[in-house]
N, C-alpha and C positions, 0 to 999 in steps of 0.2 A: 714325164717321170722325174721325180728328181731323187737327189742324193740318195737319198733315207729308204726312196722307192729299192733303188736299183741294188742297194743294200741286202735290204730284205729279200727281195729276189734271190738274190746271191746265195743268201745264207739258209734261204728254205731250197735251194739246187741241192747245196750239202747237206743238209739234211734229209733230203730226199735220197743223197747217196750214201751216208750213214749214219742212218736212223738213231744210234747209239751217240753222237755227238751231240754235245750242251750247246748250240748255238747261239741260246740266248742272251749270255755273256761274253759272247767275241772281243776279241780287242783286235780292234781295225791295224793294228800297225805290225800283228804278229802274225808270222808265216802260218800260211792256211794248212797246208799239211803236217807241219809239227802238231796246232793250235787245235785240229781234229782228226788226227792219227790217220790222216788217208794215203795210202799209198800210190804206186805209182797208175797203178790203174784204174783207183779211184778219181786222181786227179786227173786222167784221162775222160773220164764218166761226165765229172765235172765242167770240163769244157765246152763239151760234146751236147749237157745239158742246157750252156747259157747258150751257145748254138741254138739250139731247137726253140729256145725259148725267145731267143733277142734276133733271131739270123745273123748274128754274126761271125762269122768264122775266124777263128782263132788258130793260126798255125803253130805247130810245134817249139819254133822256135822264141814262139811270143809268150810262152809258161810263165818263165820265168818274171814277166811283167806284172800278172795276175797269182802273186803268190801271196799277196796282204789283201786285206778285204779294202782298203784305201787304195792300194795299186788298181785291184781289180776295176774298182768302180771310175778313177780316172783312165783306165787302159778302154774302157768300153764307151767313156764318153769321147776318148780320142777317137774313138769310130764310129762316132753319129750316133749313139745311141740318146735318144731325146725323151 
């Protein structure tokens, strides 16, 4: 999977958590919950989704890592995601 792969992943999870969000113009370096108005327990949804989806488990404390779609994507390949 590479970059552009794990991306788009990413960015069809959010959108799968709210539907109402323009994904297709993201800008990778801006906060994902400003940049598609998710709250805190969407961003909770979100996780929970790249979980299901990658197995990776993302603990609480690791949010804040995964809050730019550029963060996200190196936070996931610091955990093996290939």
């Amino acid at each position: 999977m590479t970059d552009d792969d794990l991306a788009a992943l990413i960015l069809t999870r959010i959108a799968d958590i709210a539907p109402e969000a323009d994904t297709a113009d993201a800008d990778p370096a801006m906060d994902l919950r400003d940049q598609f108005d998710l709250d805190s327990m969407d961003f909770l949804n979100f996780a929970i989704a790249l979980h299901e989806a990658l197995g990776v488990e993302i603990p609480e404390t690791d949010y804040p890592r995964i809050r730019t779609l550029d963060a996200c994507v190196a936070y996931l390949r610091g955990k093996g995601v290939a």
